[in-house]
Each structure stands twice: as C-alpha cells, then as structure tokens.
DSSP file (Angstrom, degrees, kcal/mol; ACC not computed):
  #  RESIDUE AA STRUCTURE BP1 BP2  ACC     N-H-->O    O-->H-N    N-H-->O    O-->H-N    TCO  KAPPA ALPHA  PHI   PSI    X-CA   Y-CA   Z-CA
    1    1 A X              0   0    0      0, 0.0     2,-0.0     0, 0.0     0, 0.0   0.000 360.0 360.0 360.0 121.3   80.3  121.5  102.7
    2    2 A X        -     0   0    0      1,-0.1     2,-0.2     0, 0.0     0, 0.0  -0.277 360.0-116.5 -54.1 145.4   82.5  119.0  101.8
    3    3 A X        -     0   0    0      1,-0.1     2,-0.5    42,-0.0    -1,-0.1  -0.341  27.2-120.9 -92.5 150.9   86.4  120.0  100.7
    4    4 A X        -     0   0    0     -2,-0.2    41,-1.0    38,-0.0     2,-0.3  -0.770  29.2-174.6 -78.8 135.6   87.5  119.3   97.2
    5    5 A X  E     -A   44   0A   0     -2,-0.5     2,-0.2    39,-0.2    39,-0.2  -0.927   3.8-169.8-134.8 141.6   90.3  117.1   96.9
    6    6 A X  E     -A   43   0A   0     37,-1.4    37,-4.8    -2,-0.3     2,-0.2  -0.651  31.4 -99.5-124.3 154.1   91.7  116.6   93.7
    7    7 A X  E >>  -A   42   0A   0     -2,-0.2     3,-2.9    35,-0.2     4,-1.4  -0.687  39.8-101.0-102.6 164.7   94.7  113.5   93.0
    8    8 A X  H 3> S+     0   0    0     33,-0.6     4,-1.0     1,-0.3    -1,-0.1   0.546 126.7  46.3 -67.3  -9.4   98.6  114.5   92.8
    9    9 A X  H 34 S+     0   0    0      2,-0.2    -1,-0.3     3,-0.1     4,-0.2   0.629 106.9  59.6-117.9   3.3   98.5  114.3   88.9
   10   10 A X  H <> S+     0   0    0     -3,-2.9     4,-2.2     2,-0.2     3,-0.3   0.740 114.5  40.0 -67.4 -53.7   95.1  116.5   88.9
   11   11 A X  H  X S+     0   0    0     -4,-1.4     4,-1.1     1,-0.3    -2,-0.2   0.802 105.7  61.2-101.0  -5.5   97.1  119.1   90.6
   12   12 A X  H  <>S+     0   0    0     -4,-1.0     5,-1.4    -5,-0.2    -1,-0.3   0.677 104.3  45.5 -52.7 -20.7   99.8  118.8   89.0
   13   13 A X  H >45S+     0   0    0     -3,-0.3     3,-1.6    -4,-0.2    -2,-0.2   0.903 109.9  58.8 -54.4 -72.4   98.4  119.7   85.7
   14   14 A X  H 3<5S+     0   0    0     -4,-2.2     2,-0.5     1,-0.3    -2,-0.2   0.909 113.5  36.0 -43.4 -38.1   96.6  122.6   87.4
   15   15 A X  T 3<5S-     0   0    0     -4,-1.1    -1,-0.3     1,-0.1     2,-0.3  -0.178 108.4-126.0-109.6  62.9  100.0  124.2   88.7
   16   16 A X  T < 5 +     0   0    0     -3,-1.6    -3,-0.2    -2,-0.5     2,-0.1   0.123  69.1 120.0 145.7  58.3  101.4  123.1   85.7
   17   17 A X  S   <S-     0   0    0     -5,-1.4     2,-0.2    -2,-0.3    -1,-0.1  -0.367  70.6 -83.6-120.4 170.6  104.6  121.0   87.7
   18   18 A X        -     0   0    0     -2,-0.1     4,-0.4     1,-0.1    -1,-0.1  -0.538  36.1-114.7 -93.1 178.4  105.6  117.5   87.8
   19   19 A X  S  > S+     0   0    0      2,-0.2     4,-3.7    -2,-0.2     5,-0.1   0.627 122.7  53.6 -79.2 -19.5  103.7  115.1   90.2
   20   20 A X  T >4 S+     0   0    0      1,-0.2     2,-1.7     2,-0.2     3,-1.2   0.645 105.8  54.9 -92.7-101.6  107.4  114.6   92.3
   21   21 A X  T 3> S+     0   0    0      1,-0.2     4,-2.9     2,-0.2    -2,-0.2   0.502 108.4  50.6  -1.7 -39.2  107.3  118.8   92.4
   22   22 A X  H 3> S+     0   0    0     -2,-1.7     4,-2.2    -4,-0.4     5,-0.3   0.930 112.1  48.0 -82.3 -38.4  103.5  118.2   94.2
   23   23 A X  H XX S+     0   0    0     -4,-3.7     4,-2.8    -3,-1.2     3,-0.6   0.981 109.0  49.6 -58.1 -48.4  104.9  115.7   96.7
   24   24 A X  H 3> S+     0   0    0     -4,-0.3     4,-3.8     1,-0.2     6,-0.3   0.857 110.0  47.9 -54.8 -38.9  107.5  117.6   97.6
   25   25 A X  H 3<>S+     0   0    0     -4,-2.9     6,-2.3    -5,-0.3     5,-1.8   0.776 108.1  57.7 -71.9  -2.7  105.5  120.8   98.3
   26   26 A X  H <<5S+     0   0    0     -4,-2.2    -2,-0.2    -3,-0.6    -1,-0.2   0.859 105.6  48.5 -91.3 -34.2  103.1  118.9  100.2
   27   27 A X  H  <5S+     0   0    0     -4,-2.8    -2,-0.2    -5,-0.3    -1,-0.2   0.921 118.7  42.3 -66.2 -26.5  106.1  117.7  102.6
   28   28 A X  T  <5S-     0   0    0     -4,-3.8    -1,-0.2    -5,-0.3    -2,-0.2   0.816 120.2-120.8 -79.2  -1.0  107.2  121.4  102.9
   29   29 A X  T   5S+     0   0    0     -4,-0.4    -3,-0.2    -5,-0.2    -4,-0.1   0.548  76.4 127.0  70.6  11.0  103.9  122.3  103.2
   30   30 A X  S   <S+     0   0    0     -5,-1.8     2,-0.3    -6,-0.3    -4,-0.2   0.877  81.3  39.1 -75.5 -23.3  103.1  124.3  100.8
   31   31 A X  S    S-     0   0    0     -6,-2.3     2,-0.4    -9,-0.2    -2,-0.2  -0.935  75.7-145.5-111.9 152.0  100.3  122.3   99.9
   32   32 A X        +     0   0    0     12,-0.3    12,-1.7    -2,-0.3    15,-0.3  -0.936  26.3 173.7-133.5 134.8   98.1  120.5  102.5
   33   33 A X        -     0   0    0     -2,-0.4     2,-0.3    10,-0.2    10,-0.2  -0.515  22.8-142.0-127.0-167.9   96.7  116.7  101.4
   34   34 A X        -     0   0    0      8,-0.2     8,-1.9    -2,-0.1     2,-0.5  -0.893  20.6-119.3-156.1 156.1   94.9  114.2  103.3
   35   35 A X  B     -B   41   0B   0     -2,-0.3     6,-0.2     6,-0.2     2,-0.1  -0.896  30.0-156.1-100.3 118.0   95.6  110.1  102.9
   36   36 A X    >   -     0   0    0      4,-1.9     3,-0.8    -2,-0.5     4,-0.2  -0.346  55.8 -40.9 -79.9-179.3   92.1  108.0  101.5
   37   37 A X  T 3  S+     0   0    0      1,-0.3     2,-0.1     2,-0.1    -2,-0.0   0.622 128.2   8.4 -19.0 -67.9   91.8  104.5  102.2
   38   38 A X  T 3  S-     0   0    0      2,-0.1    -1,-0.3     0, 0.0    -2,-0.1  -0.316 130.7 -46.9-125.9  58.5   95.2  102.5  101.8
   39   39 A X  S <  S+     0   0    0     -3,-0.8     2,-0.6     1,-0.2    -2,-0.1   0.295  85.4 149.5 127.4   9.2   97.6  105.1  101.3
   40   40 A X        -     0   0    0     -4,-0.2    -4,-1.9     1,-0.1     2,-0.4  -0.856  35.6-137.4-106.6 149.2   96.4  107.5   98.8
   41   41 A X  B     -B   35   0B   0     -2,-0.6   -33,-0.6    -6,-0.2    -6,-0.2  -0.398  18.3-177.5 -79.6  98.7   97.1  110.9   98.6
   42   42 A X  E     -A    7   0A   0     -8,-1.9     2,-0.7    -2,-0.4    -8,-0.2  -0.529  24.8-132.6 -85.9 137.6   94.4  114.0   97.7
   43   43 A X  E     -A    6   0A   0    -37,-4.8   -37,-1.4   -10,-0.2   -10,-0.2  -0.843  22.0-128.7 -78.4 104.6   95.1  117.6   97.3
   44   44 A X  E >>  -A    5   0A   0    -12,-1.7     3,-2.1    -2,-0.7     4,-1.0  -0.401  26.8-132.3 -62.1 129.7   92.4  119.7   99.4
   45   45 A X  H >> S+     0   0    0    -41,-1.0     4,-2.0     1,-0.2     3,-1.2   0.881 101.8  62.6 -35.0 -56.3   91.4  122.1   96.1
   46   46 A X  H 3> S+     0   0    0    -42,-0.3     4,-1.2     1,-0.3    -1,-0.2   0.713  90.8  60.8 -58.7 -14.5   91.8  125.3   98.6
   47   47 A X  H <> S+     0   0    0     -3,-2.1     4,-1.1   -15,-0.3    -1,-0.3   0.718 110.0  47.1 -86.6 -18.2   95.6  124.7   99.3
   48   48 A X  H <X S+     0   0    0     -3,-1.2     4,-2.9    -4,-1.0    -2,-0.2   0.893 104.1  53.8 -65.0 -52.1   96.0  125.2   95.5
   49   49 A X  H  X S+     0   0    0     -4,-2.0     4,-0.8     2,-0.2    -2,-0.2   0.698 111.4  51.3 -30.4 -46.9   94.0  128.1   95.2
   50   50 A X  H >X S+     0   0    0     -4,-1.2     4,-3.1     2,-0.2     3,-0.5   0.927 111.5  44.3 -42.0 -73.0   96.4  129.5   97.9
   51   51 A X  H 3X S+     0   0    0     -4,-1.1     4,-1.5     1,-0.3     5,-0.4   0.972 112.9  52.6 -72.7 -67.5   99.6  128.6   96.2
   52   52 A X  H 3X S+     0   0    0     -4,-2.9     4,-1.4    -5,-0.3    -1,-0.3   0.881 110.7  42.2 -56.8 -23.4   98.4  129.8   93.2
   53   53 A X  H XX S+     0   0    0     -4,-0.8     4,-2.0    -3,-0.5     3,-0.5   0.968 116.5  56.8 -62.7 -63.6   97.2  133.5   94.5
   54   54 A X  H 3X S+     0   0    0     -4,-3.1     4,-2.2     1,-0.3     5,-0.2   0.806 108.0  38.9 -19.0 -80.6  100.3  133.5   96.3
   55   55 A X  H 3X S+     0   0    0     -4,-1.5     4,-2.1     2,-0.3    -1,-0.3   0.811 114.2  51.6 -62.6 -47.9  102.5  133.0   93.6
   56   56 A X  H <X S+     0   0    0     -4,-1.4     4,-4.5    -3,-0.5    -2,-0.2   0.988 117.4  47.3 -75.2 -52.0  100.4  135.6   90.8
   57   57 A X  H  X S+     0   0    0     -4,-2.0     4,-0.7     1,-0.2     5,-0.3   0.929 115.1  48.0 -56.6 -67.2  100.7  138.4   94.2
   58   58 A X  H >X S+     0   0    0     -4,-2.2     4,-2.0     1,-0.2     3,-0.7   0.865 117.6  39.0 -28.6 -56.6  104.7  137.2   94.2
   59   59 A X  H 3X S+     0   0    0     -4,-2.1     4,-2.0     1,-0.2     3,-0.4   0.986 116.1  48.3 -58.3 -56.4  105.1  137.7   90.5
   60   60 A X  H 3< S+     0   0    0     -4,-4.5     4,-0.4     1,-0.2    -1,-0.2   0.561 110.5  55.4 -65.6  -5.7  103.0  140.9   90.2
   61   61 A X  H <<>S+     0   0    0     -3,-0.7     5,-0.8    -4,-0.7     3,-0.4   0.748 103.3  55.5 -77.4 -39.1  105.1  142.4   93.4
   62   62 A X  H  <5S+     0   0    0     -4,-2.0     3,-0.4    -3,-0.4     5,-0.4   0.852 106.4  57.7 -70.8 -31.1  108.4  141.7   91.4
   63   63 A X  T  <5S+     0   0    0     -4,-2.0    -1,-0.2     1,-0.2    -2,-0.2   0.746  89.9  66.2 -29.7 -54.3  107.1  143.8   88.7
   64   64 A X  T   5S-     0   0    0     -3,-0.4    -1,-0.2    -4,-0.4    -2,-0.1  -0.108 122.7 -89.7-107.8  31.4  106.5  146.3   90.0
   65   65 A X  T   5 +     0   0    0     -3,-0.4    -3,-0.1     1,-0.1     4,-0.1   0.966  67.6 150.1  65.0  50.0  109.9  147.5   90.9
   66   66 A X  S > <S+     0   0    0     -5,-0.8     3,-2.0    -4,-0.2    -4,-0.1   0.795  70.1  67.9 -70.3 -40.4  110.0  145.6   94.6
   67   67 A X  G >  S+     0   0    0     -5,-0.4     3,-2.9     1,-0.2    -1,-0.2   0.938  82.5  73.4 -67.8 -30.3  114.0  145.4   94.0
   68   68 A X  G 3  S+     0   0    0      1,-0.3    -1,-0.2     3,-0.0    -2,-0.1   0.841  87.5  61.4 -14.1 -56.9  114.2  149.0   94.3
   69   69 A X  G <  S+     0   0    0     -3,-2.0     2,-0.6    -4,-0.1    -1,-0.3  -0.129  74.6 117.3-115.1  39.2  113.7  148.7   97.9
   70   70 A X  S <  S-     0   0    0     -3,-2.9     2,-0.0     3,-0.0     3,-0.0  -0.914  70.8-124.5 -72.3 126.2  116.7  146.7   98.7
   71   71 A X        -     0   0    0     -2,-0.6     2,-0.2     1,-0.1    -2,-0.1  -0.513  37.5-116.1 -80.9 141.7  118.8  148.2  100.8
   72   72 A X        -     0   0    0      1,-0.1    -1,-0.1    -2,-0.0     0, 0.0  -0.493  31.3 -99.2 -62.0 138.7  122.7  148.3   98.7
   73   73 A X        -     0   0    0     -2,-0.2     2,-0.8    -3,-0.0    -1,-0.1   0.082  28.8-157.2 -46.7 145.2  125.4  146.6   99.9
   74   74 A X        -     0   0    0      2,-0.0    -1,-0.0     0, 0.0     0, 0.0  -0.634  11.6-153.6-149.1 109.0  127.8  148.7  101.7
   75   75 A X        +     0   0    0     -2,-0.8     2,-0.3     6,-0.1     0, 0.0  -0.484  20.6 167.7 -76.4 159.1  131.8  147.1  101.7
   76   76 A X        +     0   0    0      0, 0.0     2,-0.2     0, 0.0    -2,-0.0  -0.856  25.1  87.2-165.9 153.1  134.2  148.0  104.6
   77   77 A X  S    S-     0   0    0     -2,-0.3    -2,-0.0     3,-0.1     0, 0.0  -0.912  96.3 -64.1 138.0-167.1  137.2  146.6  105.5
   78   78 A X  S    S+     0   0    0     -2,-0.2    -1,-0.0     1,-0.1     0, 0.0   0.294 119.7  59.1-117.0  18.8  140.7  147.2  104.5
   79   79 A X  S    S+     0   0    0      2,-0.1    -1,-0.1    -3,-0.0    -4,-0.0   0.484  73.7 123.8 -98.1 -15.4  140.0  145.8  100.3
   80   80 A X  S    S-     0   0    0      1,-0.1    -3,-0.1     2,-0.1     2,-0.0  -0.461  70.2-104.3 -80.7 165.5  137.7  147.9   99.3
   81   81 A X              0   0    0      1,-0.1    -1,-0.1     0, 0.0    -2,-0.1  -0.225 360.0 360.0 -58.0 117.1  137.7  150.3   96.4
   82   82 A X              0   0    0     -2,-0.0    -1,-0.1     0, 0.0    -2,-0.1   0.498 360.0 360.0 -59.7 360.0  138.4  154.2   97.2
C-alpha cells in the first residue's frame, strides 16, 4: 500500500500551524517528509496522525491533574525562610 503524503501547506492546515512551524518540525523531527522530484517536500500522512495523537494524549494527561505528581521544591542553604 502506498503512503499518503500530503504537501507542507496541506498539513499545515490539518495541524492548524503555519507552513514555517511544519518545516521546522520536520527538521526536529517531529514530522517525517520525503523530497519528490526537484526538491519538493511531502508529509507522509502517518507522521501527522502521530503528532496529532500525541499531542490530544499530552493535553488530556495535563488535565487530569499530572502536576500533582511533581515532586516540590525543597530550598536549603543558608537564605532560606524558617
């Protein structure tokens, strides 16, 4: 089965970014593209899919009272507060 690739201002709509936001995640790698004939660039459709699960599981983690289970700061030295 052939892979979807969709062009940088296709997925930019879709993750609802600017097209310099898509380059850049595709140099950090958050998104993985492929070059077509003379130098342009496709999104494979599944690295979007990805980035987008990713991100709704991020959001819905933060929800749900993930900061709780930060460990607190704990000062020592010879400024801190009795």
């Amino acid at each position: 089965m052939e892979p979807v690739l969709l062009r940088i201002q296709e997925t930019a709509k879709l993750l609802k970014v600017s097209k310099w936001t898509v380059y850049r995640w595709i140099e950090e790698g958050r998104l993985h593209a492929t070059k077509i004939g003379r130098g342009s660039l496709r999104v494979f459709r599944t690295s979007v899919s990805t980035l987008i699960e990713a991100s709704q599981v991020n959001h819905r983690s933060a929800q749900s009272g993930s900061r709780s289970k930060v460990p607190r700061l704990r000062i020592v030295g010879q400024n801190r507060k009795k």
